[in-house]
N, C-alpha and C positions, 0 to 999 in steps of 0.2 A: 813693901813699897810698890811692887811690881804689879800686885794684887791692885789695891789701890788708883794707880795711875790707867790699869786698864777698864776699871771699874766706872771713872770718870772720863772714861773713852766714850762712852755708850751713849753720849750726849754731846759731844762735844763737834762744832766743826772743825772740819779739818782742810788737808790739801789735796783731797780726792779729786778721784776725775769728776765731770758731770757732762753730760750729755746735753746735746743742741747749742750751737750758738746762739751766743750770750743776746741779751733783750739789751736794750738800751735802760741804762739806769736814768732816773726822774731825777729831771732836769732842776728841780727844786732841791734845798736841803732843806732840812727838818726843821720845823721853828723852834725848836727846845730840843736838848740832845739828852741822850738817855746819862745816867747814873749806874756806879758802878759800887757796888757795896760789897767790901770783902766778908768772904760767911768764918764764924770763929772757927768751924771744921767746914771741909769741905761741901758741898753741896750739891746733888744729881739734879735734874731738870724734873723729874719724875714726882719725887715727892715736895717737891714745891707748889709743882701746879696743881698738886693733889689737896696741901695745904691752902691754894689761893685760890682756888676754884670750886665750884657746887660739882665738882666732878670728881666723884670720889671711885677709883681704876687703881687696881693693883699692876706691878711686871714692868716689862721694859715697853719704853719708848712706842717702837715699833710697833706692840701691839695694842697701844688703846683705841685705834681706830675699831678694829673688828669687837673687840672687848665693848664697844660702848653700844655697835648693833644689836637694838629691842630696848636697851637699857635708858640710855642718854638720847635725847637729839641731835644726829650730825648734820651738817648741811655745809654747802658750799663756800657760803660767803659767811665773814667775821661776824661776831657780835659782840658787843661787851662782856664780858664774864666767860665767855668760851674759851677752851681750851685748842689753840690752834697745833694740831697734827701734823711733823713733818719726817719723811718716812725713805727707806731707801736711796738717800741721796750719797752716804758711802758704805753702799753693801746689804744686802736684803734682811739682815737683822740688825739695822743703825739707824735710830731716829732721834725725835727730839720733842718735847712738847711746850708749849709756851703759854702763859694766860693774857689774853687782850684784854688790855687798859682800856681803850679809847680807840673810838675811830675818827681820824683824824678828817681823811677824803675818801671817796671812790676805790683809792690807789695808795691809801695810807693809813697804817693801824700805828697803835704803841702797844707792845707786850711788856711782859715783867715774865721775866725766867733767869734761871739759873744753869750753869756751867757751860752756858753760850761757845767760850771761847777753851773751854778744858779746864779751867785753872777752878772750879767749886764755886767761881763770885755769884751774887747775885745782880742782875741788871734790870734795870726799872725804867721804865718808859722808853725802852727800845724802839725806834721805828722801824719797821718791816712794809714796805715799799712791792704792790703788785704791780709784778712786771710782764705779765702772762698776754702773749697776744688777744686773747680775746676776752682781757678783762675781766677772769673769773677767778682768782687768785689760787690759780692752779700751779703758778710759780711765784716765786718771792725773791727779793734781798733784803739782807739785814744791814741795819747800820751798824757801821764797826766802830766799836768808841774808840778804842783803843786808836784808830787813824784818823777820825774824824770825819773819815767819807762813806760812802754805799760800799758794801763788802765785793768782792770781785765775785763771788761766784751767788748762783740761782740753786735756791732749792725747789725740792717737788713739794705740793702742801695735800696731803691725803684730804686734810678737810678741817673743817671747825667740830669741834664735840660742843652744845650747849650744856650751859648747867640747868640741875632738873631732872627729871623724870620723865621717859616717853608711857611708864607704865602708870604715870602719877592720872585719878580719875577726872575727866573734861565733860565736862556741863554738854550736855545734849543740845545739838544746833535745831535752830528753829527756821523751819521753810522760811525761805524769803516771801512767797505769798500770804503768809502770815500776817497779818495786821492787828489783829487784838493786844494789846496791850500789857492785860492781866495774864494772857499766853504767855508771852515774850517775857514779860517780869520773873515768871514762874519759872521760865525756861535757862533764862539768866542764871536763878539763884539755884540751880540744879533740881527743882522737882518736878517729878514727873506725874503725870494725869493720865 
């Protein structure tokens, strides 16, 4: 049991410390509140978003940020179908990963993941709320269903993974002084001259 409970630790938020004073949580609540679907066996974060997402990473949490480098697309800001990376917030081999549903605003996603709160559920239309001073969702809050408000504490967000391929092959750009037509057409449909 002991196995187990620590097994579903490696996802799970907890009552860590977290560093910086706290952001002000958004002033709005969420138009639609997330869902909580209990899993018949438990459930890691890990291979959920592995199963809902074009991102297909083996291992803990923690490491599909470096793991997706060459592989996947990561970038900064949300996308739909991306897997949002959240890393180090209790302890330098503790994360969590999550798949974006929807983007909501600027400062507002819905993810779908699993073992959120420890217990194996799955949660589905999560709001996750950037609360990062400068707008780049390099912090977060989640919504706590469980309370029905913005969760108290800030996570750090390593980043977004896209689904996809960075190795997958990309159509040859064509000079913007380019103007022919038959060029361009040619260039579109990937052949080369």
């Amino acid at each position: 049991m002991c196995a187990v409970a620590a097994g579903l630790a490696g996802c799970a938020s907890d009552e860590a410390q977290f560093t910086s004073a706290p952001q002000p949580v958004p002033a709005s609540s969420p138009e639609r509140s997330a869902t909580l679907e209990p899993a018949p066996n438990p459930l890691q974060c890990v291979p959920y978003a592995r199963e809902h997402s074009g991102v297909k990473i083996y291992g803990d949490a923690w490491t599909w940020w470096d793991q997706a480098a060459g592989k996947f697309p990561r970038e900064a800001a949300p996308e739909s179908g991306a897997v949002m990376v959240l890393t180090g917030y209790a302890g330098p081999e503790r994360g969590h990963v999550a798949v974006v549903r929807e983007l909501v605003s600027p400062r507002e996603i819905h993810v779908d993941h699993a073992n959120w709160l420890g217990d194996g559920a799955i949660y589905l239309d999560d709001p996750v709320a950037d609360v990062s001073a400068n707008n780049d969702w390099s912090q977060v809050r989640v919504w706590n269903i469980r309370t029905g408000g913005w969760g108290a504490h800030i996570y750090p967000v390593q980043g977004f993974i896209g689904p996809g391929s960075n190795s997958a092959p990309h159509p040859p750009e064509v000079p913007e002084e380019d103007t022919d037509p038959a060029r361009i057409a040619r260039a579109e449909l990937g052949i080369i001259q």
